[in-house]
C-alpha positions as CSV (number, residue, x, y, z in Angstrom):
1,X,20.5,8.2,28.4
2,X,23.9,6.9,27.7
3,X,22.3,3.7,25.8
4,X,20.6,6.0,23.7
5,X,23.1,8.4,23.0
6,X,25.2,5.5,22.1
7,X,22.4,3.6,20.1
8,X,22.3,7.3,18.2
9,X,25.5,7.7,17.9
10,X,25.4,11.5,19.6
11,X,28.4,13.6,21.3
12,X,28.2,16.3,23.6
13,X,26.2,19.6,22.7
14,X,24.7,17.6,19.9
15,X,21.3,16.6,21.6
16,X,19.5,20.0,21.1
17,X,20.4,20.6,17.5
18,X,19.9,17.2,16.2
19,X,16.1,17.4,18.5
20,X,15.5,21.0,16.5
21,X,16.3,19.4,13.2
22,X,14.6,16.5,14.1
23,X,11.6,18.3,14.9
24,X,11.9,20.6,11.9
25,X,11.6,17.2,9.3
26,X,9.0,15.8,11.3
27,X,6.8,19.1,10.6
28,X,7.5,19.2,7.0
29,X,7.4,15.4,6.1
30,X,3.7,15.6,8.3
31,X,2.7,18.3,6.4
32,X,3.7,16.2,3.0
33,X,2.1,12.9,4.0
34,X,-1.3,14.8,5.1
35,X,-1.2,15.7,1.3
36,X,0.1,13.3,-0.4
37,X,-2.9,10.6,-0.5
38,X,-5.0,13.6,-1.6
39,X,-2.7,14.3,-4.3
40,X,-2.7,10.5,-5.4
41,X,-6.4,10.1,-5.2
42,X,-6.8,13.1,-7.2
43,X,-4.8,12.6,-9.5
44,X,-6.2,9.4,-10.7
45,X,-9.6,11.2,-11.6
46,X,-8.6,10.6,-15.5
47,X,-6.5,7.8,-15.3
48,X,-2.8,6.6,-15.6
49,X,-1.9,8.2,-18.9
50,X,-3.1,11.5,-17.8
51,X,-0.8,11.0,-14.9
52,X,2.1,10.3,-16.9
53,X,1.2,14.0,-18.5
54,X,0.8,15.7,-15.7
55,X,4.6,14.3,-14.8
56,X,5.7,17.0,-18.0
57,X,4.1,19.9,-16.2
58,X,5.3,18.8,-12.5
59,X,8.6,19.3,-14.6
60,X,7.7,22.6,-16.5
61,X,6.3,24.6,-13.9
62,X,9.8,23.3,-11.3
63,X,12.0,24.9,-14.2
64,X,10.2,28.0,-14.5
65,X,10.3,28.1,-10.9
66,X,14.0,27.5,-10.3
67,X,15.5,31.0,-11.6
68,X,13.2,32.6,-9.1
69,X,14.4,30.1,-6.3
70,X,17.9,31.0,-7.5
71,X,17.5,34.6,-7.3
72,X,16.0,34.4,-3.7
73,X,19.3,32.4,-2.9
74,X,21.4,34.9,-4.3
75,X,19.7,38.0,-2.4
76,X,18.7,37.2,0.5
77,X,19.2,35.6,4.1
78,X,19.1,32.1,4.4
79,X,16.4,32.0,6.8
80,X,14.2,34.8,5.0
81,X,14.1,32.3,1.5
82,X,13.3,29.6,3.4
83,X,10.2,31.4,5.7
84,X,9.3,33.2,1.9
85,X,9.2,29.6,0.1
86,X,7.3,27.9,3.3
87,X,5.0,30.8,3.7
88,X,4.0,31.1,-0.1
89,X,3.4,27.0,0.1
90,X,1.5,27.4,3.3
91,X,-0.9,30.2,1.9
92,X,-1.2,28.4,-1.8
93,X,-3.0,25.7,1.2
94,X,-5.2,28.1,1.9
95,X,-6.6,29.0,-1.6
96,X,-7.1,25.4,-2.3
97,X,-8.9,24.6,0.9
98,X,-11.0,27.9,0.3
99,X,-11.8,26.1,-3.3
100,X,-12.7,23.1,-1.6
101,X,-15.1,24.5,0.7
102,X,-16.5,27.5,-0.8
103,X,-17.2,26.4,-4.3
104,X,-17.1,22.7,-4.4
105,X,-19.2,22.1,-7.6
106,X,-16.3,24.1,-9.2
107,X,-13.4,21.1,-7.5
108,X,-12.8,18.8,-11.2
109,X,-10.3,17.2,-13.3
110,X,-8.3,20.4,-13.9
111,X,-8.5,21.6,-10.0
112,X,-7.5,17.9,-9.3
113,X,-4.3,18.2,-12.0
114,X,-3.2,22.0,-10.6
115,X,-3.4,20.2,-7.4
116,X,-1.2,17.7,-8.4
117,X,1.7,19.5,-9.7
118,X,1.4,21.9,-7.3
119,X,2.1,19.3,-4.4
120,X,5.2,17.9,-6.6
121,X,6.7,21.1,-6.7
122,X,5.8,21.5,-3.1
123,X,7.3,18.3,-2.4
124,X,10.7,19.0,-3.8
125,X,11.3,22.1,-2.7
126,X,10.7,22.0,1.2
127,X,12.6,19.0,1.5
128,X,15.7,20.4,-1.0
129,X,15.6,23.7,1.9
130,X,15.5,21.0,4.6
131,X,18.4,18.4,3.3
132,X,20.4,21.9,2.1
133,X,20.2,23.4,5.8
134,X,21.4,20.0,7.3
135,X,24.3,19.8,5.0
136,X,25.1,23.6,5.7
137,X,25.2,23.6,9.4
138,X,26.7,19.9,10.4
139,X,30.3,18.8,9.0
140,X,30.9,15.8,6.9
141,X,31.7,13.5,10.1
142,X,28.8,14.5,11.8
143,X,26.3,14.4,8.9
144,X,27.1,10.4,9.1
145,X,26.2,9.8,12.4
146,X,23.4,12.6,12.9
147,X,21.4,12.8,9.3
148,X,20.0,9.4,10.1
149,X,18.9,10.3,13.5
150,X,17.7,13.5,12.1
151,X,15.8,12.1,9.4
152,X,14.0,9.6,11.9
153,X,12.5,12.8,13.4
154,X,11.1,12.6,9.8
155,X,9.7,9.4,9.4
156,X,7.9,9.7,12.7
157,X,6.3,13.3,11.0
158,X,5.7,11.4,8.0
159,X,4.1,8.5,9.8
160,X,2.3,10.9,11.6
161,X,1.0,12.9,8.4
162,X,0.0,9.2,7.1
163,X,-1.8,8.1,10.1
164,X,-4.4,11.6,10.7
165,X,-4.9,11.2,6.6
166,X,-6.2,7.6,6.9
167,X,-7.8,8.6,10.3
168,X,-9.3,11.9,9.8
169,X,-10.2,11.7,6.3
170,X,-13.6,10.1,6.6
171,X,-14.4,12.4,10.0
172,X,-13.4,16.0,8.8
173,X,-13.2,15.2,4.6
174,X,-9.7,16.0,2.4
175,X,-10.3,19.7,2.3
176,X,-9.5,19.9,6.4
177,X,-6.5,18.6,5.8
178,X,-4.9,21.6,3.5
179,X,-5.8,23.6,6.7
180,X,-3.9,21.5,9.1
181,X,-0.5,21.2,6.3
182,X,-0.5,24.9,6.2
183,X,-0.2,25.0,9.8
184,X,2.8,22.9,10.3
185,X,4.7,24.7,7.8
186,X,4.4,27.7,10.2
187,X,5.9,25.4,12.8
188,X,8.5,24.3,10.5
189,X,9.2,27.8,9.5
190,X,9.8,28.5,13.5
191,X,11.9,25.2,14.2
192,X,14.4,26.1,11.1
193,X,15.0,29.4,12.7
194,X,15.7,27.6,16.1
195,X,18.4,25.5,14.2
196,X,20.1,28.3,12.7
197,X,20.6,29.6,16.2
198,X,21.5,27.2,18.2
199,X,24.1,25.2,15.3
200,X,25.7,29.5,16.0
201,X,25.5,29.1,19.6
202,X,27.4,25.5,20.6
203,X,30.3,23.8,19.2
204,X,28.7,21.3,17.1
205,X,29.0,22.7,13.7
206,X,32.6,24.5,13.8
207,X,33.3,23.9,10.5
208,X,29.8,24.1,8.6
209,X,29.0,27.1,7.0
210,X,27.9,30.1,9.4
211,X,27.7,33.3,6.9
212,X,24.3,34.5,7.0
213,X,25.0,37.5,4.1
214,X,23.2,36.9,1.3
215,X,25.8,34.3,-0.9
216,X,24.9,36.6,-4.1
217,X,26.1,35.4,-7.6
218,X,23.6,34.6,-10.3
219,X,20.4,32.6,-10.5
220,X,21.9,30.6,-12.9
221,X,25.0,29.6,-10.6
222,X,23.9,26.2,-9.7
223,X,23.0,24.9,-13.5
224,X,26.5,26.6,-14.4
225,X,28.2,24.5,-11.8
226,X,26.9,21.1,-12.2
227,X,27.9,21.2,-16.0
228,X,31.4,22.4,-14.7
229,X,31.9,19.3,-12.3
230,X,31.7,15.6,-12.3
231,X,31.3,15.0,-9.0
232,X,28.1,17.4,-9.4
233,X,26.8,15.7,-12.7
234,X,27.6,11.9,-10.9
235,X,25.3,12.9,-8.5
236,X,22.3,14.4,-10.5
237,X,23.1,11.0,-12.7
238,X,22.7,9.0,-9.2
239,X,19.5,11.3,-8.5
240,X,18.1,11.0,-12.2
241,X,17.9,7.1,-12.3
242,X,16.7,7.2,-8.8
243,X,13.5,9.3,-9.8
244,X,13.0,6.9,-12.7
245,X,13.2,3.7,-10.3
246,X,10.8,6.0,-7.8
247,X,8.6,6.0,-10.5
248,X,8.3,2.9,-11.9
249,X,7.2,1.6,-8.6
250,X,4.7,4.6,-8.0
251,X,2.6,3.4,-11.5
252,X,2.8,0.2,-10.8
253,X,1.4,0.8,-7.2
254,X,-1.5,3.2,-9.0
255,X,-2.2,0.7,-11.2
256,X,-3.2,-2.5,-9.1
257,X,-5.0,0.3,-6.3
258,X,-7.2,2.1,-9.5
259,X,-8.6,-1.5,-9.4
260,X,-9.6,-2.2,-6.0
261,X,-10.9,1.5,-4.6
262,X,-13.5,4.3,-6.3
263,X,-14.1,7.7,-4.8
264,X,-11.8,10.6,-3.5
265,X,-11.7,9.9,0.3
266,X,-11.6,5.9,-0.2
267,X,-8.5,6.1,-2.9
268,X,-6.7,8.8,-0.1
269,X,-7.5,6.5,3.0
270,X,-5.9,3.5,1.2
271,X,-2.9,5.5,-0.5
272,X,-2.9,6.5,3.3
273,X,-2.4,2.8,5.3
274,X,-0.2,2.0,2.5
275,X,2.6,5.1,3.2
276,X,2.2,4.3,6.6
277,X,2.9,0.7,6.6
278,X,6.5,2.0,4.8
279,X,7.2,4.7,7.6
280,X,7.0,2.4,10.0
281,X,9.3,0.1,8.3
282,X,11.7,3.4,7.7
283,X,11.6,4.5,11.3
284,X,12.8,0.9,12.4
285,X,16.1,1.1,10.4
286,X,16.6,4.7,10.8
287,X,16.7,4.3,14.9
288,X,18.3,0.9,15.1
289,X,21.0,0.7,12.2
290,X,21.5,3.7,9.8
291,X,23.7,5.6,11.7
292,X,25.9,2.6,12.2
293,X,25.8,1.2,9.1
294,X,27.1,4.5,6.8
295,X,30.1,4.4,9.7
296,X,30.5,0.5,9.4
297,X,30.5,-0.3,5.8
298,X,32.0,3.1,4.3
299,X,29.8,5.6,1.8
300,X,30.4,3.6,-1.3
301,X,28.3,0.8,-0.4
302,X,26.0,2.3,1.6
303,X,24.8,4.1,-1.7
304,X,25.0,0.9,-3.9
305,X,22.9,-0.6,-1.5
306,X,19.1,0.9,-3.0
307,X,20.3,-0.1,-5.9
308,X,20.6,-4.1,-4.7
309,X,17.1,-3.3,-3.3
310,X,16.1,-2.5,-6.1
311,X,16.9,-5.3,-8.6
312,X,15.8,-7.6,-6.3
313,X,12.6,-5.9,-5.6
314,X,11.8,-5.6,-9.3
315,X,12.3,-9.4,-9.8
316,X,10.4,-10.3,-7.3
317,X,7.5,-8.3,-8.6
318,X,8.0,-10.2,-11.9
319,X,7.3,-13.3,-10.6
320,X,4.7,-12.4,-7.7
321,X,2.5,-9.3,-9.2
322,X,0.1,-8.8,-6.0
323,X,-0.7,-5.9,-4.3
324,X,1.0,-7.5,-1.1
325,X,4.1,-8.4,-3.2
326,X,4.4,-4.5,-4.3
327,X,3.6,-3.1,-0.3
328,X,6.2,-5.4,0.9
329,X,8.4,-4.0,-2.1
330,X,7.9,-0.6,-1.8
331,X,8.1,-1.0,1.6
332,X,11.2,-1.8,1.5
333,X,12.7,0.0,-1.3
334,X,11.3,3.2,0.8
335,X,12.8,2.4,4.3
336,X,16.3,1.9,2.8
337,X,16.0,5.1,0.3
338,X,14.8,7.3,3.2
339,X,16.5,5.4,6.0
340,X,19.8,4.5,4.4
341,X,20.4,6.0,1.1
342,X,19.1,9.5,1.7
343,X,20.8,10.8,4.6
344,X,24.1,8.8,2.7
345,X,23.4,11.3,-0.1
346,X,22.7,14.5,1.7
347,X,26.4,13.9,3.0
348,X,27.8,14.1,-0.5
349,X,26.8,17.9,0.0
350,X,29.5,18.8,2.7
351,X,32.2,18.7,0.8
352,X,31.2,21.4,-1.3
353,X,30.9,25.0,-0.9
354,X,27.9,26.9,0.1
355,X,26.7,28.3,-2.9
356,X,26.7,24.7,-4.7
357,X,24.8,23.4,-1.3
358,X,22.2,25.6,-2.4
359,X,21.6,26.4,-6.0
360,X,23.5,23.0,-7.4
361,X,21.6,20.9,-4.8
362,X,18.3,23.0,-5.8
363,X,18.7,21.5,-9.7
364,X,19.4,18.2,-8.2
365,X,16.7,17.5,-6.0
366,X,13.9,19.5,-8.4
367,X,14.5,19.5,-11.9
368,X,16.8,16.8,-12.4
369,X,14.4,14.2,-10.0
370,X,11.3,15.7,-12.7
371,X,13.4,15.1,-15.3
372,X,13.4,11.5,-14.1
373,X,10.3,11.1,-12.8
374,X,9.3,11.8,-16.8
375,X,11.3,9.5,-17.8
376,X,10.2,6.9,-15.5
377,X,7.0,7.7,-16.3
378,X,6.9,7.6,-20.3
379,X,9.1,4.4,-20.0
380,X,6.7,2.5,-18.0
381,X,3.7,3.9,-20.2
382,X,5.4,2.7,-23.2
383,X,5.9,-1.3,-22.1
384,X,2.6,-0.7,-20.5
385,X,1.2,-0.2,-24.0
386,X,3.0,-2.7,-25.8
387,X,1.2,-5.3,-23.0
388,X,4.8,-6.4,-21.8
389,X,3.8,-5.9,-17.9
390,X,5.9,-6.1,-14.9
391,X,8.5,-9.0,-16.5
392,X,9.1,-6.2,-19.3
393,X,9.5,-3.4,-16.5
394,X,11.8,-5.9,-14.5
395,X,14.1,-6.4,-17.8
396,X,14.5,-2.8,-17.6
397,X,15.0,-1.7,-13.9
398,X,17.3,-4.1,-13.1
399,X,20.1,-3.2,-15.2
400,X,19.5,-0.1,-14.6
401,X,19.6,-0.8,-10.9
402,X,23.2,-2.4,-11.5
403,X,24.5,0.7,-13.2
404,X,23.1,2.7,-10.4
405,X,24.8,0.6,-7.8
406,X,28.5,0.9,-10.1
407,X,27.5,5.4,-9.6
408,X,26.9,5.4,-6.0
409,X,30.4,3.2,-5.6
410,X,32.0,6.1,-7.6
411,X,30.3,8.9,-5.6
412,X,31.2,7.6,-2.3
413,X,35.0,7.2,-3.6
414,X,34.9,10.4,-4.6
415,X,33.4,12.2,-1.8
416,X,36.4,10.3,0.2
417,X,39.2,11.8,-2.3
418,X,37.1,15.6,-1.8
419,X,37.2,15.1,1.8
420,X,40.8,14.6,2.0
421,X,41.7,17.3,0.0
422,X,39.6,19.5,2.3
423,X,41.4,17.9,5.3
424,X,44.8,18.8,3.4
425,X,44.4,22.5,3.7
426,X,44.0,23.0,0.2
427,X,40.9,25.1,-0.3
428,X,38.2,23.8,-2.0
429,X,38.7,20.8,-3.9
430,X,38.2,20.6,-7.7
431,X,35.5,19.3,-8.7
């Protein structure tokens, strides 16, 4: 027990919360990954361009969306928005599967496309509630060594999720698996209530957020306060050029798959191997050297260091454009963004107040990441037009993976400066 506690870099009274939380991410991350080949598979019905379309929709339905979300935050409880916005996902599983079953002649190209951007908004969101709880209930020293621990609970959910897709696919069919999603966001709705009270009833978070009042203010607050701060806009900057990298490799990866597989449940089993091949490769650097490494080498590299995955990734595709090359690629790029880089980013939340944990952090992680997933996505149509291929895309992403790295050097400084003026006794730092 002591080697582990060490290996995981936990302190007394921090076992049960970090297990909740733990437990919590693995529901929701399941829940995503027993989706998310379905999503890919149906997606592709019409081909990549339509895709790249349905990336302007994802992002027009998550903006009309994101007043509402900022309202709820503003009105009510923090664990009463997050069981509304789970249980409103968890029954929307419901009408699909009820589609799927009951009137399958009726399941085409538009189904397929609601389907689609529903899941993306889906996606955002319960992972945005997830990433703002952590950063609300753990302090900034703890959120170094516990988000990647937490986040491995995660990767075993998401590895999970990926597994019963490929598995279970061809034995119960794609509709089955709506039924089984909605069920573990019940569970997750249960677990987040479980880490609310138990972060109130042990010394682990003393000096995270513990107000449960509604925070009130407007439903514009967050959009007001990212154009208000630069440590704010650097980070929906770092998020933005994220979502277009995320994206670049997600076509290409649709692209050399659209040519190998045909048919809904075949597309969904390989999408399926392939996100489980990455988790595994995630869950390895979460448990072994995460934690350690945002401690060892300081924030400012750990978040340049996607970016160095990146370029390097992107000219290795150039020169070896195989299926293989991109698994090992994605593979890679995925295990450090959701090993490394994203509980390294989550932490760039604790040094701001509640309300910007929230509804700032809710722009971030939903219409900013659209915004550059649209991006990313009409980018890599154009060169795909123009016949340049993956040397063209690799002339792109990398020095846009070099300015990246230069932001998440900046962040990380900054987040140091915040955090010091926090530690002065000042108040609340200006952003």
């Amino acid at each position: 027990m002591d080697l582990l506690q060490r290996l995981l870099n936990l302190r007394a009274g921090e076992w049960r919360p970090v297990l909740l939380s733990g437990m919590y991410f693995f529901a929701v991350l399941a829940a995503l990954m027993l989706l998310r080949p379905a999503r890919d598979a149906l997606g592709m019905q019409r081909g990549m361009d339509e895709i790249r379309w349905l990336f302007f929709g994802t992002a027009a339905v998550t903006l009309l969306v994101q007043p509402l979300f900022g309202w709820l935050v503003a009105k009510w409880r923090r664990m009463r928005f997050i069981a509304a916005c789970h249980g409103f996902f968890a029954l929307s599983l419901l009408g699909f599967h009820l589609l799927l079953v009951a009137a399958p002649d009726a399941i085409g190209v538009r189904s397929g496309q609601a389907f689609y951007v529903w899941f993306s908004v889906f996606n955002f969101f319960v992972t945005m509630l997830f990433w703002a709880l952590m950063a609300d209930r753990f302090t900034l020293e703890q959120s170094q060594r516990l988000f990647p621990p937490i986040a491995a609970g995660g990767t075993l959910g998401a590895i999970t999720g990926s597994w019963a897709a490929g598995a279970w696919v061809a034995a119960i069919g794609t509709p089955a698996l709506l039924l089984v999603a909605a069920g573990l966001l019940v569970v997750a709705v249960v677990l987040a209530a479980q880490v609310i009270r138990t972060t109130e009833a042990v010394p682990v978070a003393l000096s995270a957020s513990r107000d449960e009042a509604p925070m009130g203010g407007s439903a514009w607050a967050g959009l007001r306060a990212l154009l208000r701060s630069t440590y704010l806009s650097g980070i929906a900057l770092y998020v933005l050029v994220l979502a277009v990298m995320v994206t670049f490799l997600y076509f290409t990866r649709l692209q050399l798959v659209a040519g190998l597989e045909s048919g809904l449940d075949a597309r969904t089993a390989l999408f399926a191997n392939v996100d489980f091949c990455t988790q595994l490769a995630t869950l390895l650097l979460q448990l072994v050297l995460a934690g350690h490494l945002i401690k060892r080498i300081g924030m400012p590299l750990t978040l340049a260091l996607l970016p160095a995955v990146a370029a390097l990734g992107f000219i290795g595709l150039a020169i070896v454009g195989s299926l293989l090359a991109l698994v090992l690629v994605e593979a890679t790029f995925r295990a450090v963004q959701r090993a490394v880089m994203r509980p390294a980013r989550e932490t760039l939340f604790t040094v701001v107040d509640r309300e910007e944990k929230y509804k700032a952090k809710a722009v971030i992680d939903t219409f900013v990441y659209r915004l550059g997933d649209i991006v990313g996505a009409q980018s890599e149509g154009l060169l795909g037009r123009l016949g340049w291929g993956l040397h063209a895309l690799a002339s792109v992403a990398v020095p846009l993976a070099l300015f990246w790295a230069v932001l998440g050097v900046w962040l990380g400084l900054r987040q140091r400066a915040l955090a010091k003026t926090d530690d002065g006794g000042v108040g609340s730092p200006p952003c």
